[in-house]
N, C-alpha and C positions, 0 to 999 in steps of 0.2 A: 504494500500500500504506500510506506512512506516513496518507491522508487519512482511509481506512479504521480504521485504527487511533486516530486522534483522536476519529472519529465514535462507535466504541466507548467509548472511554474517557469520552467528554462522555455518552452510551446512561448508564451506568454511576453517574457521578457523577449525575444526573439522579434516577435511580432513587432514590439512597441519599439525595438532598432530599427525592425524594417530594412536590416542589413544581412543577409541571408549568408554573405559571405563571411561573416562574424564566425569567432571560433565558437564561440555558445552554440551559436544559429547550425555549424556544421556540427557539431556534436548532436545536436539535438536531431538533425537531420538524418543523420547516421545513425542513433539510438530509437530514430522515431519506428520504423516498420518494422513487422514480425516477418516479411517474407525474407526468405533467402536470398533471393536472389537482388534485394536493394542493396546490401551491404557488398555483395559481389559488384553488382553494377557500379558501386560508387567507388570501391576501393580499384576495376578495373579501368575505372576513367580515371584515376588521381595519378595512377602509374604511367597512362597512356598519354595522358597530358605533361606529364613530365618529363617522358620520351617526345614527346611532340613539338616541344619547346615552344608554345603557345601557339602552335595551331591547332585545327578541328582533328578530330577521330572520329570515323565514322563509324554510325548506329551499327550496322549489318557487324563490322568488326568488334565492335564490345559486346552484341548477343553472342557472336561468337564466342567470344571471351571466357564466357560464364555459360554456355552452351545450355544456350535458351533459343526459340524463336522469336523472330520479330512481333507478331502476334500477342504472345505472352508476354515480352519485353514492354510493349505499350500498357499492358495494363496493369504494371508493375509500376512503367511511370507513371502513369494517371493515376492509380492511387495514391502514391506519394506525393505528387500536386496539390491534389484535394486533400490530403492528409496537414501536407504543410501549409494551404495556404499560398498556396502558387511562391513558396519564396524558397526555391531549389537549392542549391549550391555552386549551381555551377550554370554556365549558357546552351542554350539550343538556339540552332539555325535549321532551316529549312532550306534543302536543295533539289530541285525537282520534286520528284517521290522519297525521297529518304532522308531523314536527319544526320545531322553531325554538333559535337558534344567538346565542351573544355571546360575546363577550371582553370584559375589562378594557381601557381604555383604554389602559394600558401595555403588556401583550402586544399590542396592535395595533399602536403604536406601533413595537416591538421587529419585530415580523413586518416591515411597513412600509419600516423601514428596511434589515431583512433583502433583502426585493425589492430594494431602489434599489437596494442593493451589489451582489448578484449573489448566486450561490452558492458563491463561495468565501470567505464572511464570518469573519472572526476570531471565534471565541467571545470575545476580550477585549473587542472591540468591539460584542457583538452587541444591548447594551441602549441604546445613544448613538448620535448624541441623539434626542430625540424631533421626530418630525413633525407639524408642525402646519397645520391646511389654512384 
């Protein structure tokens, strides 16, 4: 109960930043879904973005990643959308029929880290340190 109640509170505080990209905002983001395949999704874009060195990666390649369908992939993000409040982590673009996806090198980092820890990460700790590969 009490984790639950954190989890709201950081939902909450998040919101009233309105800065998505915030280490809160990514912890919170990252602790926010039960499915599986969010936390793969996010941790596979924060690596992909990192290798990418701020450019796009695209959709087809990160379902791949996490060997999912695109299908399924959508409604994994849509949840997470409406989950958070439309305030993601990271950018989408539209190109023809298929999206492509990045982060900031600091939210990838922050995600990153998030992974190694586990999921029961401190939001105090949830921006430090960064990883470097």
């Amino acid at each position: 109960m009490a984790k639950h109640a954190a989890n709201y509170a950081s939902q909450a505080t998040a919101k009233e930043a309105g800065d998505p990209t915030a280490p809160e905002a990514v912890a919170n983001a990252y602790n926010s879904g039960v499915n599986e395949h969010w936390r793969a999704f996010l941790k596979a874009l924060a690596h992909e973005s990192l290798v990418a060195q701020g450019d796009w990666v695209d959709w087809k390649h990160l379902c791949d990643m996490i060997s999912i369908d695109r299908r399924k992939g959508a409604g994994m993000l849509g949840a997470a959308q409406k989950r958070l409040g439309g305030q993601v982590p990271f950018e989408r673009d539209q190109v023809g029929d298929t999206y492509r996806f990045k982060m900031t090198p600091e939210v990838a980092n922050t995600v990153l880290a998030l992974a190694k820890k586990g999921t029961d990460e401190s939001l105090d700790e949830a921006g430090e340190p960064p990883i470097t590969e």
